[in-house]
C-alpha positions as CSV (number, residue, x, y, z in Angstrom):
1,X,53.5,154.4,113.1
2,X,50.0,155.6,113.9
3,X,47.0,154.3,112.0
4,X,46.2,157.6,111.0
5,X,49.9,157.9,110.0
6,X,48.8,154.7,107.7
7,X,46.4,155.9,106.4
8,X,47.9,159.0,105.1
9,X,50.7,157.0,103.4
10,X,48.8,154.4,101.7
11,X,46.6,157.6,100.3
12,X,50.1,159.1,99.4
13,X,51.3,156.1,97.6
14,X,47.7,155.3,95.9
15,X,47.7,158.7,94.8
16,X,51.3,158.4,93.6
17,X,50.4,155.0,91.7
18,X,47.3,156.7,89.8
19,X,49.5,159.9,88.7
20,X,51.7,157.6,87.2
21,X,49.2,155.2,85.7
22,X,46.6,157.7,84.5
23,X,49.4,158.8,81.4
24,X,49.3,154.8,80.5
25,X,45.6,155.1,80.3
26,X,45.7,157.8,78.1
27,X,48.1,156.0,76.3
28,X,46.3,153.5,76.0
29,X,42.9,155.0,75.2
30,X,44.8,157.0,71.5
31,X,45.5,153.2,70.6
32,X,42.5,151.8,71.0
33,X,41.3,154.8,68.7
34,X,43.9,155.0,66.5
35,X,42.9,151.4,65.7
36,X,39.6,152.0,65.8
37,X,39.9,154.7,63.0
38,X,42.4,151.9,60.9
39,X,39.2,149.6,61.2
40,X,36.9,152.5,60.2
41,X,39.1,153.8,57.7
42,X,39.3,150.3,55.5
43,X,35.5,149.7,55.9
44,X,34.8,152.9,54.7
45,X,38.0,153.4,51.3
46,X,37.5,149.7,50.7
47,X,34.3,147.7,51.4
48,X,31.9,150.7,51.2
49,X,33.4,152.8,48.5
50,X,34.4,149.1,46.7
51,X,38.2,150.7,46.4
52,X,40.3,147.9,46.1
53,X,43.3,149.8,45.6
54,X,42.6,151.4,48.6
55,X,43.6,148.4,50.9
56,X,47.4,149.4,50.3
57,X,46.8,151.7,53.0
58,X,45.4,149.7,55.8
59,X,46.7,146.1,55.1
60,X,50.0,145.0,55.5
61,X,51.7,143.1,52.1
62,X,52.4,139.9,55.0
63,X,48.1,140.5,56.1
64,X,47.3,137.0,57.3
65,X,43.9,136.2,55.9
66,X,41.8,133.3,58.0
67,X,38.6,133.3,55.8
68,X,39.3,130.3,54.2
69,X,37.8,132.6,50.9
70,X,40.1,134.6,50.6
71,X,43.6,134.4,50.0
72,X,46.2,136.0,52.3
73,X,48.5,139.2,51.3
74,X,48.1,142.5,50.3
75,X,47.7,141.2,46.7
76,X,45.8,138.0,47.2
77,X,43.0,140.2,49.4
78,X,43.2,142.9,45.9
79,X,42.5,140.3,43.7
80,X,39.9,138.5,45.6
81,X,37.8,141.6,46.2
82,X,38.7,143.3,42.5
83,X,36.3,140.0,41.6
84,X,34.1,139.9,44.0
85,X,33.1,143.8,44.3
86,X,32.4,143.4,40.3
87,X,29.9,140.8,41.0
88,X,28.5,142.6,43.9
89,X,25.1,143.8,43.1
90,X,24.8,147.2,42.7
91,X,22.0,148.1,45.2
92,X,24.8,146.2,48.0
93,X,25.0,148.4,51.4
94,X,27.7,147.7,53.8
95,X,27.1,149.5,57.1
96,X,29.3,149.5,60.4
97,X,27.4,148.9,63.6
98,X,29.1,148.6,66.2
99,X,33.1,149.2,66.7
100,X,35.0,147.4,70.2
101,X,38.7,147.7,70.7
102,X,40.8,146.3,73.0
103,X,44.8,145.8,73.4
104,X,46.1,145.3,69.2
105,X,42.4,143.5,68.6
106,X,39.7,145.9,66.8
107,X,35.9,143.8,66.0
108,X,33.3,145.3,64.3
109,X,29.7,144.5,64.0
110,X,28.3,145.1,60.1
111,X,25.5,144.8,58.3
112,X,24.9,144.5,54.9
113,X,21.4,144.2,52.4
114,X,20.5,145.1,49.0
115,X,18.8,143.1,46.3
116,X,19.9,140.3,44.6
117,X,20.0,139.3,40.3
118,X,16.2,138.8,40.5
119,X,15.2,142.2,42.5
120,X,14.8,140.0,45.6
121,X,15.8,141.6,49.1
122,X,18.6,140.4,51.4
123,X,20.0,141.7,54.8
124,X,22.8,140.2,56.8
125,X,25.4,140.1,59.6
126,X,29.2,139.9,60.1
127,X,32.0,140.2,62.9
128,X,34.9,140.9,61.8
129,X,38.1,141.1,63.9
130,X,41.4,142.4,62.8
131,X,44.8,142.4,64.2
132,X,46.6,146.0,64.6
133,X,50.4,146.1,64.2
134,X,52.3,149.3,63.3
135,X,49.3,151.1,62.2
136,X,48.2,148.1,59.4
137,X,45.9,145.6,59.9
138,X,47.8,142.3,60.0
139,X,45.1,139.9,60.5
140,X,41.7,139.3,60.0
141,X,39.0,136.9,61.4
142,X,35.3,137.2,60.0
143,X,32.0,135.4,60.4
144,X,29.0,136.3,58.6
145,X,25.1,135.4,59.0
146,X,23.1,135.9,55.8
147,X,19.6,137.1,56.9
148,X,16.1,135.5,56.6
C-alpha cells in the first residue's frame, strides 16, 4: 500500500471514528445540562425562594448529606432548612455564580450577603458539589467562606 493510499485510510477511519463519536458528545453535552438545570433548579425552588417543600423534587429520599450540619435524607435536609430558613434574616440574598459540570458531578460557585440582627452587613462564598443520579441529586459536598 502507497503512502498516499495510507493516508487516505487513516483519514477514512478518523473520519469514521468522529461520525460515530460526535452523537456521544452530544449525548454527553444534554447531561451535563440536564444536570446543570437540576442544580439550578434546587438553588433557585429551594435556597432562593426558601421552599423547603420544594426539595422533593431535586433530592432523592436516600440524598447523602456530607455537611456534617445537616442531616442526610430527603426529610432530615426538610427539617434542617424548615429551621434554618426561619432564622435566616430577611434581607438574606443567595446568588449563583458560577455553574461547572462534568460526568454525574455538578459545582456551583454562590454567593450570599444581607444584614445581620443588628443591621450589620455580611457577604460570603460557597462551593457546593452535588451528585446526579437519575435526574435527583444524590449527594452533596459544600464549603463556605463567610466574608470580611
Amino acid at each position: 500500500m502507497s503512502s498516499r493510499s495510507s493516508y487516505r485510510l487513516a483519514g477514512a477511519i478518523l473520519g469514521l471514528g468522529l461520525l460515530v463519536m460526535a452523537p456521544l458528545a452530544q449525548a454527553a453535552d444534554t447531561d451535563l445540562a440536564k444536570n446543570k438545570a437540576i442544580v439550578q433548579g434546587l438553588w433557585n425552588d429551594v435556597f432562593i425562594a426558601k421552599n423547603v417543600d420544594a426539595a422533593a423534587k431535586y433530592l432523592r429520599p436516600d440524598y447523602i448529606q456530607h455537611n456534617p450540619q445537616v442531616p442526610a435524607g430527603l426529610k432530615g435536609f426538610q427539617d434542617y432548612f424548615r429551621v434554618a430558613f426561619a432564622q435566616m434574616p430577611p434581607s438574606m440574598k443567595v446568588e449563583v455564580l458560577k455553574t461547572v459540570a462534568e460526568g454525574d458531578l455538578v459545582v456551583s460557585y454562590t454567593q450570599f450577603s444581607g444584614k445581620d440582627s443588628q443591621g450589620k452587613p455580611f457577604i460570603g462564598t460557597g462551593f457546593d458539589m452535588f451528585r446526579i443520579q437519575d435526574g435527583m441529586v444524590a449527594e452533596h459536598w459544600d464549603a463556605i467562606e463567610p466574608g470580611p
